[in-house]
C-alpha positions as CSV (number, residue, x, y, z in Angstrom):
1,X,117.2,-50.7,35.4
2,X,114.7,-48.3,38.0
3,X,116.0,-47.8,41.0
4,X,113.9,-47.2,43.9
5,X,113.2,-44.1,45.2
6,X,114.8,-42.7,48.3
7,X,112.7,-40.3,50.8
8,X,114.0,-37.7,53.5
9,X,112.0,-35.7,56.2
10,X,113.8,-33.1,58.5
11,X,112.2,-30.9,61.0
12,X,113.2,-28.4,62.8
13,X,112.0,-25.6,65.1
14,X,112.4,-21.8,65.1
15,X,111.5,-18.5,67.0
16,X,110.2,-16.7,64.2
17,X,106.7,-17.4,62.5
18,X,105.6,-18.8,59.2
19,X,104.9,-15.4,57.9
20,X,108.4,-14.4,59.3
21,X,110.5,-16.6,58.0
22,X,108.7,-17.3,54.5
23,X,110.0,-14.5,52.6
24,X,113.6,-15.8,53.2
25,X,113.1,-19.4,53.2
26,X,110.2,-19.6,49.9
27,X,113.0,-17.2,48.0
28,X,114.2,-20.3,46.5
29,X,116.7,-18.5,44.3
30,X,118.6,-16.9,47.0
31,X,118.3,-20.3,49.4
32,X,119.5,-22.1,46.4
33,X,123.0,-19.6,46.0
34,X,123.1,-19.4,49.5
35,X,123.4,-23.6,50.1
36,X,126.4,-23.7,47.6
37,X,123.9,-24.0,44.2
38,X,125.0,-23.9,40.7
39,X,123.8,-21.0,37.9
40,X,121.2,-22.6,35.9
41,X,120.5,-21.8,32.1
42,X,117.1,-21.3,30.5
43,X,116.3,-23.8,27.4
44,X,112.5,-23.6,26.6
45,X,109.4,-22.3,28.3
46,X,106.5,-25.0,28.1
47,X,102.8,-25.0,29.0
48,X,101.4,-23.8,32.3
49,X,105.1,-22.5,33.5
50,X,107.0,-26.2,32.9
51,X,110.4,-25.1,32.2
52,X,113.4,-27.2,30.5
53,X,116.7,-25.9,32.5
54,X,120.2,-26.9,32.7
55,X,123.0,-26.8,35.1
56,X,126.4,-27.5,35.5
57,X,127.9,-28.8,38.4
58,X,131.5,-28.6,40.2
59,X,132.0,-32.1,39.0
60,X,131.2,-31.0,35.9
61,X,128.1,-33.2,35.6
62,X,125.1,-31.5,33.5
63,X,122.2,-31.6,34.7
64,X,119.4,-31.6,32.0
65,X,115.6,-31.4,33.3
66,X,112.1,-29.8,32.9
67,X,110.6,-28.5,36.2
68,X,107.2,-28.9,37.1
69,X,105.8,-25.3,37.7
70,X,106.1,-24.4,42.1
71,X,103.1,-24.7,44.0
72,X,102.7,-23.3,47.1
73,X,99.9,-21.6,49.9
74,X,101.4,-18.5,51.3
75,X,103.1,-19.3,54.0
76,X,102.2,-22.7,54.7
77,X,103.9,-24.6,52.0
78,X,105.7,-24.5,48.8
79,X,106.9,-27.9,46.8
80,X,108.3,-28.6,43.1
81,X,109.1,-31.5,41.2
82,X,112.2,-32.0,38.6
83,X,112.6,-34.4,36.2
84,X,115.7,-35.2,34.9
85,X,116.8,-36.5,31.1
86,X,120.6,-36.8,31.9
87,X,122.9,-36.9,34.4
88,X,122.3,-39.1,37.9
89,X,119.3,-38.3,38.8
90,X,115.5,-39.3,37.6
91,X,114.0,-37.0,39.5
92,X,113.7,-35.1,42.7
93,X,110.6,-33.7,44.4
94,X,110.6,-31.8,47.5
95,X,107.7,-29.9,49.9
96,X,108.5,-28.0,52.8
97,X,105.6,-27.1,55.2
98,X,106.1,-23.9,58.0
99,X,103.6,-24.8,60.9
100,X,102.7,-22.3,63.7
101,X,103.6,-23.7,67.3
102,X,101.3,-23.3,70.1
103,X,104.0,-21.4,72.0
104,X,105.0,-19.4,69.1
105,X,107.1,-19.6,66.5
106,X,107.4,-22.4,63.7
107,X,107.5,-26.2,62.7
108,X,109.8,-26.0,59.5
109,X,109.3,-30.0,57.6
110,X,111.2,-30.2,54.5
111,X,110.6,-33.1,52.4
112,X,112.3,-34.6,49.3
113,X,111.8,-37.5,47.1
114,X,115.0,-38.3,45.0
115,X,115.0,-41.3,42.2
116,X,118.3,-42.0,40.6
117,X,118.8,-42.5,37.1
118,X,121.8,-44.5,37.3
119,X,124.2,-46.2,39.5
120,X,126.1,-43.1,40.3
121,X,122.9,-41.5,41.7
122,X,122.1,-44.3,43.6
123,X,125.6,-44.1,45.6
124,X,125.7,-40.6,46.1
125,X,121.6,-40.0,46.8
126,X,122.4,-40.7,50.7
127,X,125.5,-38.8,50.8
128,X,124.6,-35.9,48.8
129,X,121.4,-35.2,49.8
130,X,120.7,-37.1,53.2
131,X,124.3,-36.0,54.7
132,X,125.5,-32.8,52.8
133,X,121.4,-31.2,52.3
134,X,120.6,-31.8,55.2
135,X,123.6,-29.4,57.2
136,X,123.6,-27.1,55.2
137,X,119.5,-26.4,54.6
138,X,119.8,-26.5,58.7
139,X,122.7,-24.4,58.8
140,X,120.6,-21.5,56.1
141,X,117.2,-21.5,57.9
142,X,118.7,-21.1,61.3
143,X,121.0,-18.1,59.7
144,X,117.3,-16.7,58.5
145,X,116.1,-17.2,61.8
146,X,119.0,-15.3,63.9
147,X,118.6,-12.8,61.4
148,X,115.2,-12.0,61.6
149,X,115.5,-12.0,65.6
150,X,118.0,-9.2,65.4
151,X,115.6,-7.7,63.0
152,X,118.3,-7.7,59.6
153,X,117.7,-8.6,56.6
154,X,119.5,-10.8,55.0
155,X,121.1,-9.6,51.9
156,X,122.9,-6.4,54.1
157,X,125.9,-9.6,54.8
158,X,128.0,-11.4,52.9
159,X,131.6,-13.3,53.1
160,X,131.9,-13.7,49.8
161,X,132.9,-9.7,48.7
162,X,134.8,-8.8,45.4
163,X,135.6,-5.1,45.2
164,X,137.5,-3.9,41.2
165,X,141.6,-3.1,42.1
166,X,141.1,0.6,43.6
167,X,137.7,0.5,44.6
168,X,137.8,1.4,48.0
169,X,139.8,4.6,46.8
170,X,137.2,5.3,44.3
171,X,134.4,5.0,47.1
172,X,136.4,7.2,49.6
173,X,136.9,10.2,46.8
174,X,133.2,9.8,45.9
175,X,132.3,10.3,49.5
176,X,133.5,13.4,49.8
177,X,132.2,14.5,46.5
178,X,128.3,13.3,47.4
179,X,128.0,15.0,50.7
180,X,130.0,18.2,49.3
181,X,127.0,17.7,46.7
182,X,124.6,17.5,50.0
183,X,124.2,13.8,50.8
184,X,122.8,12.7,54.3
185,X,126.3,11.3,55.4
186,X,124.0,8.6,57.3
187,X,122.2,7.6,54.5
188,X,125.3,7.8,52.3
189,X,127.3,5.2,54.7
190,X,124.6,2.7,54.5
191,X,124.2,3.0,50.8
192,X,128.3,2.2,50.8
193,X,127.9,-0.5,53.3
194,X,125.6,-2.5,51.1
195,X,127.4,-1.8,48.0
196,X,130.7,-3.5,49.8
197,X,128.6,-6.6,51.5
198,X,125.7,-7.3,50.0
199,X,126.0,-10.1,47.3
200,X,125.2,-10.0,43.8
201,X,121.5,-11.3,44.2
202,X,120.7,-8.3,46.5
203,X,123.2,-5.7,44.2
204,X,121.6,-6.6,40.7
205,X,118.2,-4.8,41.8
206,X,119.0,-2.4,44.3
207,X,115.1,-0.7,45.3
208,X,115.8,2.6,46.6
209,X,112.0,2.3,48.2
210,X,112.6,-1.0,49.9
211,X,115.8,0.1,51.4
212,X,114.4,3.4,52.5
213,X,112.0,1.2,54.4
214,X,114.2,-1.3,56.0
215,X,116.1,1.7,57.2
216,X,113.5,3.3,58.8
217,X,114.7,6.5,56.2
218,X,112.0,8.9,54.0
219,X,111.7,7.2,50.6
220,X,111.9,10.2,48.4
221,X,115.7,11.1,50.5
222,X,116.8,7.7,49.9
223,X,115.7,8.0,46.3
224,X,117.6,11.3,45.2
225,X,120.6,9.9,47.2
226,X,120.7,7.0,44.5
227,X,120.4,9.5,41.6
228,X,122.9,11.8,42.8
229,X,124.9,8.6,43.4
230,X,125.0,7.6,39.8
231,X,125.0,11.0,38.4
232,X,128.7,10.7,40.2
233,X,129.8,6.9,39.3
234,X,128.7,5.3,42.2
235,X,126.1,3.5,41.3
236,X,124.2,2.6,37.8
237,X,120.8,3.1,37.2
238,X,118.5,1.3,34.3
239,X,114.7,0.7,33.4
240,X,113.0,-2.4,34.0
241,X,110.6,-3.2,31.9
242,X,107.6,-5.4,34.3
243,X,105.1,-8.0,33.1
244,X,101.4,-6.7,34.0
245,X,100.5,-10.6,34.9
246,X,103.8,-12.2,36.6
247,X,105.2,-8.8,37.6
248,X,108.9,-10.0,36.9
249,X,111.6,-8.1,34.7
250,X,111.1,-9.4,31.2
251,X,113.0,-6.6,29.3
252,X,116.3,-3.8,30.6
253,X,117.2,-1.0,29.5
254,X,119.9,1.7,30.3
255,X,117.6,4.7,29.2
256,X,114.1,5.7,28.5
257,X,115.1,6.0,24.7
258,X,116.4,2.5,24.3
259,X,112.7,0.9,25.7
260,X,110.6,-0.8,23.2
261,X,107.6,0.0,23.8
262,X,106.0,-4.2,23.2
263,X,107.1,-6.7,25.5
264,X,106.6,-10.3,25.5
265,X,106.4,-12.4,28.5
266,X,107.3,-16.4,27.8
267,X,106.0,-17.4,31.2
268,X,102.5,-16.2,30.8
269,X,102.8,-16.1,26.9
270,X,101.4,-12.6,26.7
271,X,102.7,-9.6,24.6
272,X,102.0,-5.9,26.4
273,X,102.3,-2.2,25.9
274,X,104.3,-0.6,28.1
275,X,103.2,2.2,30.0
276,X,105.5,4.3,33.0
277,X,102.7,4.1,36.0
278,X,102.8,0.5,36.6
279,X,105.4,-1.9,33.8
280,X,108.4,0.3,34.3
281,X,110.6,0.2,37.7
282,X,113.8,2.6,37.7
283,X,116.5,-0.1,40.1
284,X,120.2,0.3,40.6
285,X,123.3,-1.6,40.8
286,X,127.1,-0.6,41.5
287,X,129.1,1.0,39.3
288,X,131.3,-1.4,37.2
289,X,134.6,0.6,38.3
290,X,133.4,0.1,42.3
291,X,132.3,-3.8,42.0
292,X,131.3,-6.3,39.0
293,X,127.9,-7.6,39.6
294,X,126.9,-10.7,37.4
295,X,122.9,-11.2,37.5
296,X,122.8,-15.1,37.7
297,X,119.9,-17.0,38.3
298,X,120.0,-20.0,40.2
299,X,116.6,-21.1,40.8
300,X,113.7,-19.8,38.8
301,X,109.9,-19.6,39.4
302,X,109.9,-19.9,43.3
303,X,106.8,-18.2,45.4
304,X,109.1,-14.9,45.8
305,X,109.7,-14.6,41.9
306,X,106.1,-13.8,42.3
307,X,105.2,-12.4,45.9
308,X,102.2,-11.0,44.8
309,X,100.8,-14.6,44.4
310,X,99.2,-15.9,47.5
311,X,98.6,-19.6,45.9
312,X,99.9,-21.1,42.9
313,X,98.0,-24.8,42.3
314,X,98.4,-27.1,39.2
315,X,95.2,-29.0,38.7
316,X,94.8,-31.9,36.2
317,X,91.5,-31.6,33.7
318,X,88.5,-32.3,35.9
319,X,90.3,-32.5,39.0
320,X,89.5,-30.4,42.3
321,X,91.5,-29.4,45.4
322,X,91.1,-27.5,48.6
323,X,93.4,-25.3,50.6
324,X,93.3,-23.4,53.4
325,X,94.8,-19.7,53.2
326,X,95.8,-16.7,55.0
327,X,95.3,-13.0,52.9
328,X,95.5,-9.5,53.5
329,X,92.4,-8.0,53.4
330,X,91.8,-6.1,49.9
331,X,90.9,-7.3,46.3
332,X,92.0,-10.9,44.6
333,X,92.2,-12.1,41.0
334,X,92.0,-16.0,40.1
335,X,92.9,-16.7,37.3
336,X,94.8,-19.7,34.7
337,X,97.5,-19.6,32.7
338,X,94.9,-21.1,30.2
339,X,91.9,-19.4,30.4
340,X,91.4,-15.8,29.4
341,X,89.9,-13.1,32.3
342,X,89.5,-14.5,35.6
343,X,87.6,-14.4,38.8
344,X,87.4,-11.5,40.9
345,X,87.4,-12.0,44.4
346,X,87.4,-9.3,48.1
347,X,89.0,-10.7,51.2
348,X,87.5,-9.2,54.2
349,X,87.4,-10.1,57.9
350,X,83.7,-11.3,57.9
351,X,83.5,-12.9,54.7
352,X,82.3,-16.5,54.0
353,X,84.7,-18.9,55.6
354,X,84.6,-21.5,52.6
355,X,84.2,-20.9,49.4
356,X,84.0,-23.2,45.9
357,X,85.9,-21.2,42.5
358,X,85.2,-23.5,39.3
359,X,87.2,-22.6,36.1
360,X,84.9,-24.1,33.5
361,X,85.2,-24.5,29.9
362,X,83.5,-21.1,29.0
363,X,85.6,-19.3,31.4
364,X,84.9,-17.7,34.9
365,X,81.2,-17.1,36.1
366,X,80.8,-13.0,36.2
367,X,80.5,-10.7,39.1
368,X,83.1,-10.4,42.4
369,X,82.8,-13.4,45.1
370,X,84.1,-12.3,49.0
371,X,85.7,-14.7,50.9
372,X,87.8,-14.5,54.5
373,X,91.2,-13.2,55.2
374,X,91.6,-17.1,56.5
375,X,89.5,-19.2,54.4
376,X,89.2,-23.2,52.9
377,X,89.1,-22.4,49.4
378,X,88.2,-25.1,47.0
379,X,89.3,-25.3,43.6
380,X,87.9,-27.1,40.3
381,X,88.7,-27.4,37.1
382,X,85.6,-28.6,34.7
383,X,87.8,-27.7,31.8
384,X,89.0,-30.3,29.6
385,X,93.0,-29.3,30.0
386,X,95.2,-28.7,33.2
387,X,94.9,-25.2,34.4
388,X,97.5,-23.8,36.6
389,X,95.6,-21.7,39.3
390,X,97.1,-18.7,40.4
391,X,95.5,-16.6,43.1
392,X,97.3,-12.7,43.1
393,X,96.8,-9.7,44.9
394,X,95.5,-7.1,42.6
395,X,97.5,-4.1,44.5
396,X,100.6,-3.4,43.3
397,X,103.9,-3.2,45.2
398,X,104.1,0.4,46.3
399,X,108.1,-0.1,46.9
400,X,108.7,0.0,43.3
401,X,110.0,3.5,42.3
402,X,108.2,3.9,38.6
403,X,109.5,5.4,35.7
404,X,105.8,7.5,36.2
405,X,106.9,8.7,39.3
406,X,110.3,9.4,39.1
407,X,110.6,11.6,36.1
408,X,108.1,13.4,37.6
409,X,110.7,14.7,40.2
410,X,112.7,18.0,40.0
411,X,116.4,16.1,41.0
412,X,115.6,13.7,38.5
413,X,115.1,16.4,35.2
414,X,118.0,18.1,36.7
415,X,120.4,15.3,36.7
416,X,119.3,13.6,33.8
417,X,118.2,16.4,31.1
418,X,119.1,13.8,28.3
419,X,116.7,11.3,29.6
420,X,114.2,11.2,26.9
421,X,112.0,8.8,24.6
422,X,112.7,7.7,21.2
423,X,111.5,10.4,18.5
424,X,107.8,9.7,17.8
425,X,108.0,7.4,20.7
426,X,104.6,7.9,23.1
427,X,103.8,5.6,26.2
428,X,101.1,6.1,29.0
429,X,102.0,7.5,32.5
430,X,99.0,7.2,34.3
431,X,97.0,9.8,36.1
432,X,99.0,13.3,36.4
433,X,98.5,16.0,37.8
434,X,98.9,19.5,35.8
435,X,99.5,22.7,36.9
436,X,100.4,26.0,34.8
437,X,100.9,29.0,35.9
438,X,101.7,32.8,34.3
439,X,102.2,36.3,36.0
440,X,99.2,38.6,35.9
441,X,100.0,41.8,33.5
442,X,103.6,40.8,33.0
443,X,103.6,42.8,29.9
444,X,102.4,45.9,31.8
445,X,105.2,45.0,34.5
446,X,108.0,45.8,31.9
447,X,106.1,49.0,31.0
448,X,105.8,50.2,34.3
449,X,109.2,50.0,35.7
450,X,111.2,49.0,33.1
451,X,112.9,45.7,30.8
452,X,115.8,44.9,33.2
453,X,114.4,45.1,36.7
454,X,110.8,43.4,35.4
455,X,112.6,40.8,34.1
456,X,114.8,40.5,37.1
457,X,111.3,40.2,38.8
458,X,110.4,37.6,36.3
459,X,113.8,35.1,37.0
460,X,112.8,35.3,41.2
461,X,109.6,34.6,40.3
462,X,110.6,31.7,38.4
463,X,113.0,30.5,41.3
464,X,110.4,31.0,44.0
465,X,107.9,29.1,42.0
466,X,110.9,26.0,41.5
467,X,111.1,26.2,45.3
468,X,107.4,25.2,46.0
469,X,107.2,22.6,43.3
470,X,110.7,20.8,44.4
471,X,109.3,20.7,48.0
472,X,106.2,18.9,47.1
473,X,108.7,17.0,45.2
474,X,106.9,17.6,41.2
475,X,109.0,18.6,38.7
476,X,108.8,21.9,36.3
477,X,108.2,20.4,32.6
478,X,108.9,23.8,30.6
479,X,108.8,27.3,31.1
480,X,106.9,29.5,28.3
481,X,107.5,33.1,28.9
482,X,106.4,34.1,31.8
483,X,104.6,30.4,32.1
484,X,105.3,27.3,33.8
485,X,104.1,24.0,33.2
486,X,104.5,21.3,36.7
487,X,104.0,17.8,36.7
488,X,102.9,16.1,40.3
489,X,101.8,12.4,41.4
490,X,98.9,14.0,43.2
491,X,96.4,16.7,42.9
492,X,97.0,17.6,46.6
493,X,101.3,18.5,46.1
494,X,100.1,20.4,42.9
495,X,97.2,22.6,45.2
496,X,99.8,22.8,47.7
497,X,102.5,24.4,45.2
498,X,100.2,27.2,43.6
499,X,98.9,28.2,47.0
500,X,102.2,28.5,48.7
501,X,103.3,30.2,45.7
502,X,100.8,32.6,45.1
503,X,101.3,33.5,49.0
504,X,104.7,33.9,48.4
505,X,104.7,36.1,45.1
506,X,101.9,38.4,47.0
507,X,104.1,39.0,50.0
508,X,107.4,39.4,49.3
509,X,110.0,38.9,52.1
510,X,112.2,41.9,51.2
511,X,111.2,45.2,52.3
512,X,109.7,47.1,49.6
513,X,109.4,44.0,47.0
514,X,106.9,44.0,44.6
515,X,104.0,41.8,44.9
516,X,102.9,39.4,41.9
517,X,99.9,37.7,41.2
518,X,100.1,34.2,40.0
519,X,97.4,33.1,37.7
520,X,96.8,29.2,38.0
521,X,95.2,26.0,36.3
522,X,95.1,22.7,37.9
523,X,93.8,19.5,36.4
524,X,94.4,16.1,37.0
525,X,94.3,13.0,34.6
526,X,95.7,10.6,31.8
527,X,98.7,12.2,30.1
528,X,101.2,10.4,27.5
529,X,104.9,11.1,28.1
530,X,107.1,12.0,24.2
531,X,110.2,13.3,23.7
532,X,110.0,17.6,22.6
533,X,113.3,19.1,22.2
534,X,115.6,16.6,23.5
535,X,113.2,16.3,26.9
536,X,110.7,14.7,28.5
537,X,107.3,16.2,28.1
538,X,103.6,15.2,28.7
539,X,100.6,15.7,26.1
540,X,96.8,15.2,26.0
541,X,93.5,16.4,26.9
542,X,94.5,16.5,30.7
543,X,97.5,19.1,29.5
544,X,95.0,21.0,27.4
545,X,92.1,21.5,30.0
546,X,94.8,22.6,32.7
547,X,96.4,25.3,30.0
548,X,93.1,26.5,29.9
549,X,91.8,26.5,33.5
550,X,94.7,29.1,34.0
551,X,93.4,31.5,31.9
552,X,90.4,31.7,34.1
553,X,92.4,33.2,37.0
554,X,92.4,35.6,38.8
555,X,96.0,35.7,40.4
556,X,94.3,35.0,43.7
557,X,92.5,31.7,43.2
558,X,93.4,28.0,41.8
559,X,91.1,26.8,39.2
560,X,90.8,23.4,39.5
561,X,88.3,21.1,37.7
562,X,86.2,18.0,39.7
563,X,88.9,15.3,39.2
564,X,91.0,17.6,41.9
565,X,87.9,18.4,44.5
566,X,87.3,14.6,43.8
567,X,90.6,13.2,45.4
568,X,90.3,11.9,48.6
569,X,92.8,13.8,50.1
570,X,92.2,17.2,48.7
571,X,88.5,16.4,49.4
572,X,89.4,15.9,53.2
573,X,91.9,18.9,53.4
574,X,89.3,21.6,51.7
575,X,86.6,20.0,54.3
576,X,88.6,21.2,56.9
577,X,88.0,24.3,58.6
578,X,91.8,24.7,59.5
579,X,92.5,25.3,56.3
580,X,91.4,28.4,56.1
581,X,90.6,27.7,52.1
582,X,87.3,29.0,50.0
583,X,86.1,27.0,47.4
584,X,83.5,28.5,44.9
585,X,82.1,27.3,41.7
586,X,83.1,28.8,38.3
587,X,80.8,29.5,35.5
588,X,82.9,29.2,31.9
589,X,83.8,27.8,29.1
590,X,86.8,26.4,27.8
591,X,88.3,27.4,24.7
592,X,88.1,24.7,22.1
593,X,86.5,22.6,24.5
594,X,82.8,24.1,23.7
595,X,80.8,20.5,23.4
596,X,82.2,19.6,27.0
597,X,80.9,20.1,30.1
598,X,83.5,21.0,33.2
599,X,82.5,21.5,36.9
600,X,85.0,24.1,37.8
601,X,86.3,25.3,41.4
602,X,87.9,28.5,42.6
603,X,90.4,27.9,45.4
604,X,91.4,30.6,47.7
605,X,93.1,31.3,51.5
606,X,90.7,33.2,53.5
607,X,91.9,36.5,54.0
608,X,93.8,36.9,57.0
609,X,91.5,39.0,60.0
610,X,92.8,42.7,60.4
């Protein structure tokens, strides 16, 4: 017997706006926990993002069904459509649409279709979805509303709070240990505060980088708090291992030595090498001796599983579809799960207002279209399949903390010596900046005034030279003799650090100190991170050319090469009179490097006036 489909509409108002209120309300894993959902389990991945799920109810009823993929226009709408082989359903469909009022503020519609499979579904359809759904989807987005008026976010607050027997002892003790260790007590009280409220949703991946934002607190601060915080117990730390495509955690691990270094995605059925810049995200979670945290997943492949993705569209074969969107301005990708490449696309302000994207059988026409920030953009498939359309922002997130960045910080060596790649293991870090440095006639040093107090010289030199790179926060790779090797994340910190250094060493503090010259290289470029000696290290022909550039100083001067003159801030800060800097070109040759032709720069302070 079919039983007729039942249909329910609800609107309701609130103060914030559709851009407000959709990264709370289209988070349909944590609106799902937070309505009183069940866990769900992951069967089978299908084509174009179908997936076959299960889920036990309270009743104990199991739920068997394959979801249609989402669709949604940021932040307009967002719908899905389940289909159900057991239990009392048939299927449910729902779309809910965030309209702008005139006055300000928003329309919210939400709109489900439910068909019941048997008679049990047909008796409890109007009381479990038109009575019980409808308070408590009221009930949530008015909770997201007041909370976004008082300008909190969300996940800070929670009832539902399950500390491990002696907890609240072990956090106390590890208090006082963290600040005695230097921990901003401010920072430190918030960190405990969402470790005791926040729920397991929020605690599974704790982003140093997003909460550092929300709490108005410098990133990098926030960051070495965590670390220090699970070099003591507080909290656990682990690598998460990100799909280029989807951008979602496809692979865990508790160290760098325990990553494999292919991963396969099932959603966009893709296999990828991983590299530390962009695929690897360093995220936190309690401690298991302060609080349990299980990483449950209750709804899977809502629009923020995937915030990067301004519209996600389903299209039959031949079948074509407009929609209106809203962007940032900056660079798009459209692409199918289906079809290899994709079309490139540039929002701007005064691009065309209506534009026509056809995915056809041979793929994507070539070249970059422009469209506007708010823009009818009309969709076609003339392929002979279904293509699910997927319109992403081609920036990355710049709240994820990467495994590139972070073991490129001093704290991070410090704390974590052991933290290293398998043996023979080698993955891509990106661009890096490299800077060695050696003392000028150290070996005449220790003739002139002796082995103990040259090397004494030798061991402040080294500490003075840790003190510049920590505050431009790179890190000190190895020392080599009287050489050190510093990783940074930009060309500028590294130019910074030999400058400030070379001033320092040339002008001792101490009354009667003896002045040093520092002789140093600077390149930046692709490096590969290994494991040497039971630590992280950093090899290739960017290491090489900045070995070499430091041979060419003079203990007065940075030799840098054009990839450092060439960044955009160092550009700006060497244009600028204020910075009291010469730059002049170098005539040489690199050893080994013969065939190759360098541009070369001498940087210098300006003498001082007498």
């Amino acid at each position: 017997m079919r039983y007729r489909e039942r249909y329910y509409r609800w609107i309701w108002y609130f103060q914030s706006s559709p851009e407000q209120l959709w990264p709370l309300v289209a988070d349909t894993n944590r609106f799902t926990h937070d309505v009183g959902g069940r866990p769900l389990a992951v069967q089978t991945g299908a084509a174009n993002a179908r997936l076959h799920l299960q889920q036990r109810l309270r009743s104990g009823i199991v739920l068997d069904y394959v979801q249609e993929p989402y669709e949604w226009v940021y932040p307009h709408r967002y719908g899905f459509t389940r289909r159900f082989s057991s239990g009392p359903l048939a299927e449910l469909r729902a779309l809910v649409e965030l309209k702008p009022r005139p006055d300000g503020g928003t329309e919210l519609t939400y709109n489900t279709w439910a068909r019941p499979r048997t008679l049990l579904g047909w008796l409890i359809i109007p009381i479990q979805v038109g009575i019980a759904f409808a308070r408590r989807f009221e009930d949530r987005f008015r909770r997201y509303d007041r909370l976004l008026a008082e300008r909190q976010p969300d996940y800070l607050a929670t009832d539902r709070v399950e500390l491990v027997r002696g907890a609240r002892e072990r956090v106390a003790s590890l208090r006082r240990t963290l600040l005695d260790q230097g921990a901003d007590p401010a920072l430190l009280d918030r960190l405990i505060d969402v470790i005791e409220h926040a729920d397991s949703l929020a605690l599974a991946h704790l982003r140093p980088y997003a909460l550092a934002d929300r709490w108005g607190a410098p990133r990098r601060d926030v960051l070495k708090l965590f670390l220090l915080a699970t070099r003591h117990g507080l909290l656990d730390f682990r690598w998460d291992v990100l799909c280029p495509l989807c951008r979602n955690p496809k692979d865990s691990a508790p160290t760098l030595g325990s990553i494999e270094q292919n991963v396969h995605c099932d959603t966009c059925n893709i296999d990828f090498d991983v590299n530390f810049d962009r695929s690897v995200e360093l995220t936190f979670r309690p401690n298991p001796a302060i609080r349990l945290v299980d990483e449950v997943e209750y709804c899977i492949g809502g629009p923020q599983s995937t915030p990067h993705v301004a519209v996600q569209q389903l299209l039959p074969a031949g079948a074509e579809k407009t929609v209106a969107v809203a962007l940032e301005e900056g660079r798009y990708r459209l692409r199918t799960l289906g079809l290899r490449g994709g079309q490139s696309l540039s929002a701007r302000a005064d691009g065309p207002t209506e534009i026509t994207l056809v995915a056809g059988p041979d793929g994507w026409p070539p070249g970059e279209q422009t469209l506007a920030t708010q823009a009818a953009l009309h969709l076609v498939n003339d392929t002979p399949d279904e293509q699910l359309f997927i319109l992403e922002r081609l920036a990355w997130t710049d709240q994820a903390a990467t495994a590139a960045e972070v073991t490129m910080l001093q704290v991070f060596r410090d704390l974590f010596a052991n933290e290293a790649l398998r043996p023979g293991e080698q993955i891509a870090v990106g661009n890096v900046a490299v800077l060695f440095t050696d003392l000028r006639n150290s070996t005449g040093l220790y003739r002139e005034i002796g082995d103990a107090p040259a090397f004494g010289l030798v061991m402040d030199h080294f500490d003075i030279l840790r003190e510049a790179v920590v505050a431009e926060d790179g890190a000190i790779v190895k020392t080599l003799g009287d050489s050190v090797m510093a990783v940074f994340r930009t060309p500028a910190a590294a130019l910074r650090t030999a400058l400030n250094a070379q001033r320092a060493l040339a002008d001792p503090p101490a009354a009667g100190g003896r002045p040093l010259l520092l002789k140093a290289g600077l390149h930046f470029g692709p490096c590969i991170a290994v494991t040497l000696n039971d630590r992280l290290d950093y090899f290739g022909s960017t290491v090489n050319i900045a070995a070499r550039l430091q041979t060419l100083s003079s203990g007065a001067d940075v030799i840098v090469s054009s990839s450092v003159t060439s960044d955009p801030e160092v550009a700006d800060w060497l244009a600028a009179p204020s910075a009291g800097l010469d730059v002049l070109p170098v005539e040489a040759t690199l050893k080994g490097l013969e065939g190759d032709a360098f541009h070369l720069w001498a940087v210098r302070r300006v003498p001082a006036a007498t």
